[in-house]
C-alpha positions in Angstrom: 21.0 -4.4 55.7 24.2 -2.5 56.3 24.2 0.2 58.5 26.2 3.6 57.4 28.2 5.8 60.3 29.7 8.8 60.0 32.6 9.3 62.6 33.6 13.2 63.1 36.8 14.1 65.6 35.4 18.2 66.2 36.7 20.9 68.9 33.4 22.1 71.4 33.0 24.8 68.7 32.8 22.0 65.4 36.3 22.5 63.9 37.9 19.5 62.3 40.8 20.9 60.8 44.0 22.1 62.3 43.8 25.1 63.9 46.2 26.5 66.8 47.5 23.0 67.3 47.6 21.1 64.2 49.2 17.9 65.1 47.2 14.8 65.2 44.4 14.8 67.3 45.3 18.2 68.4 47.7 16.9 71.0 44.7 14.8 72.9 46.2 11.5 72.5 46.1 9.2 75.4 45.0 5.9 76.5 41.2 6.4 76.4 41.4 7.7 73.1 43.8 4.8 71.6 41.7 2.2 73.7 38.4 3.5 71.8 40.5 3.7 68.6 41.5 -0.1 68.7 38.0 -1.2 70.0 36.5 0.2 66.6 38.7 -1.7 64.6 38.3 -5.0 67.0 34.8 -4.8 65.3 33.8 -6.0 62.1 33.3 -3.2 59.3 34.0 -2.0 56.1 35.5 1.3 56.2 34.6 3.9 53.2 36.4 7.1 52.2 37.4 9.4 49.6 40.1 9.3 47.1 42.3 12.4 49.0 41.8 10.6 52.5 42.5 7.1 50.6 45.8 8.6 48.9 47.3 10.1 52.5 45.9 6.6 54.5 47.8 4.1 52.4 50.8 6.3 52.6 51.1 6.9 56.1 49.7 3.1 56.9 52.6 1.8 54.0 55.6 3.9 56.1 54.2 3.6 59.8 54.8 1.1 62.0 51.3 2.0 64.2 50.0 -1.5 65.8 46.8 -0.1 64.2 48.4 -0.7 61.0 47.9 -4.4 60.1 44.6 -4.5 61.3 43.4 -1.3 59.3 44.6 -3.1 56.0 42.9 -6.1 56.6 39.8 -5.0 57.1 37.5 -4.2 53.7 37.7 -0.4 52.3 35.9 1.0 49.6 37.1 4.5 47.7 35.1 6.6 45.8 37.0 7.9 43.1 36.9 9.0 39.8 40.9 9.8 39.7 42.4 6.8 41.0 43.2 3.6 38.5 43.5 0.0 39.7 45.2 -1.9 40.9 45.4 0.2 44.3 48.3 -0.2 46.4 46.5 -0.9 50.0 44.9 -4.2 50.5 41.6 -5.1 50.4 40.1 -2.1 48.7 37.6 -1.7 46.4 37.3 1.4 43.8 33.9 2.3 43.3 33.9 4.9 40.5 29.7 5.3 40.1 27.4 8.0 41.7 27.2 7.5 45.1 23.5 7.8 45.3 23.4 4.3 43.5 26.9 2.9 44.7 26.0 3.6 48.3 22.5 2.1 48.5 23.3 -0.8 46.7 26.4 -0.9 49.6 23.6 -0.4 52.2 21.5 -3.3 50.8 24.4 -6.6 51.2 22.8 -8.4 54.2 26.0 -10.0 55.6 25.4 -6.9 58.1 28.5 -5.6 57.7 28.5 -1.6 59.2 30.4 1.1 56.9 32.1 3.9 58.6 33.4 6.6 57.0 37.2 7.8 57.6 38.1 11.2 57.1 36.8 12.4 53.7 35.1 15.5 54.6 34.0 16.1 50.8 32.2 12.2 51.2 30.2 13.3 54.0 28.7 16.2 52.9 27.8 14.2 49.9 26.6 11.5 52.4 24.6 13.7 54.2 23.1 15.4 51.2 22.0 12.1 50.1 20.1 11.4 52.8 22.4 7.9 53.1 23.6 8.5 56.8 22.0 6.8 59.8 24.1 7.4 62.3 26.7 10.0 63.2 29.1 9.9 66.3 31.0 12.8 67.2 34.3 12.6 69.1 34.2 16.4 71.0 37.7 17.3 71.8 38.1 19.7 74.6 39.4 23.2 73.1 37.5 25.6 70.7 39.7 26.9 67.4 37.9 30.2 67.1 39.2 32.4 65.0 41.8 30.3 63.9 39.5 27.2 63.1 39.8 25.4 59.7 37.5 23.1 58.4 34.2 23.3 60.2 32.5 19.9 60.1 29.3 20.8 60.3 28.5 23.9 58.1 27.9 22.5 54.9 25.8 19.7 55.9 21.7 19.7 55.3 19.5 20.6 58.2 19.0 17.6 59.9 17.2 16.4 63.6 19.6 13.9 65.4 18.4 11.4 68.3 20.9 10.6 70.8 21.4 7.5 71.4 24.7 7.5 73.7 26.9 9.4 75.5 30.4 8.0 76.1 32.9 9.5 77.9 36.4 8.3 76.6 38.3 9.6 79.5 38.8 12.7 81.6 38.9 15.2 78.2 36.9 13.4 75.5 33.6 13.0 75.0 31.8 10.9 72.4 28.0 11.6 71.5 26.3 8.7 69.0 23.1 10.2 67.1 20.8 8.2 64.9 19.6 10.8 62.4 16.1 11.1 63.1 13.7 10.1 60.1 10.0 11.5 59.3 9.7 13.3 62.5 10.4 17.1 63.5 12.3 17.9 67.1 9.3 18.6 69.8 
């Protein structure tokens, strides 16, 4: 059984867009976070997303010369899309054009014990979440809050859900990351 994790970059105050610094990673990039970065793609997963976040990744990964690069196109990907026509231009990607809530659990179901993580594709996880198809979400907290400026909360248009932590890592001296399994059949206490 396949495991499915969300991964969410948010400020302290749940932003994920842009805001007063909207360069990647708002300007926190560093050795911690590039170190945690290339450990999660060390590891063995297939990587789902969106056809928006599917169109800008095999752009960017096509022109850039990131070391992350080779690595990101030879592990699997799946895209849900009802737009985008085969054959797709970055490697190893599979178009799944079906309702998630029967593409995702047959996903969930291989037992090679592969985990999926999602990539961007804000639109994906809300559906995710909706669909009760999450088990674990890990938030990357980035140390500034976007306020009034803030674009794309990540958070607001998700179900009510409990979350159990499960770890707290601390990336280096600015980022945090908290790992939650999304608690099942059992109200917080």
């Amino acid at each position: 059984m396949r495991e499915l994790v969300v991964d969410m970059f948010s400020t302290v105050d749940g932003y994920g867009g842009g805001g007063p610094r909207p360069k990647a990673y708002w300007g926190y990039e560093g050795p911690g976070l590039f170190e945690w970065i290339h450990g999660q793609l060390e590891q063995e997963h297939v990587t789902l997303m969106g056809a928006e976040t599917y169109r800008r990744m095999a752009e960017i990964v096509a022109t850039g010369d990131d070391p992350t690069f080779p690595r990101m196109t030879e592990l699997p990907k799946v895209v849900f899309s009802k737009t985008l026509r085969p054959p797709l231009a970055w490697a190893n990607t599979t178009l799944i054009d079906e309702p998630l809530e029967t593409a995702v659990p047959r996903l969930k179901a291989m037992d090679d014990g592969l985990p999926m993580r999602t990539i961007g594709s804000p639109s994906l996880v809300r559906s995710l979440f909706a669909l009760g198809l999450v088990d674990r979400v890990r938030v990357m907290v980035f140390p500034m809050i976007h306020g009034t400026e803030g674009e794309e909360p990540v958070f607001t248009e998700l179900p009510a859900l409990d979350l159990d932590l499960t770890t707290t890592t601390v990336i280096d001296d600015r980022l945090v990351l908290l790992d939650y399994r999304v608690a099942r059949d059992h109200p917080p206490e």
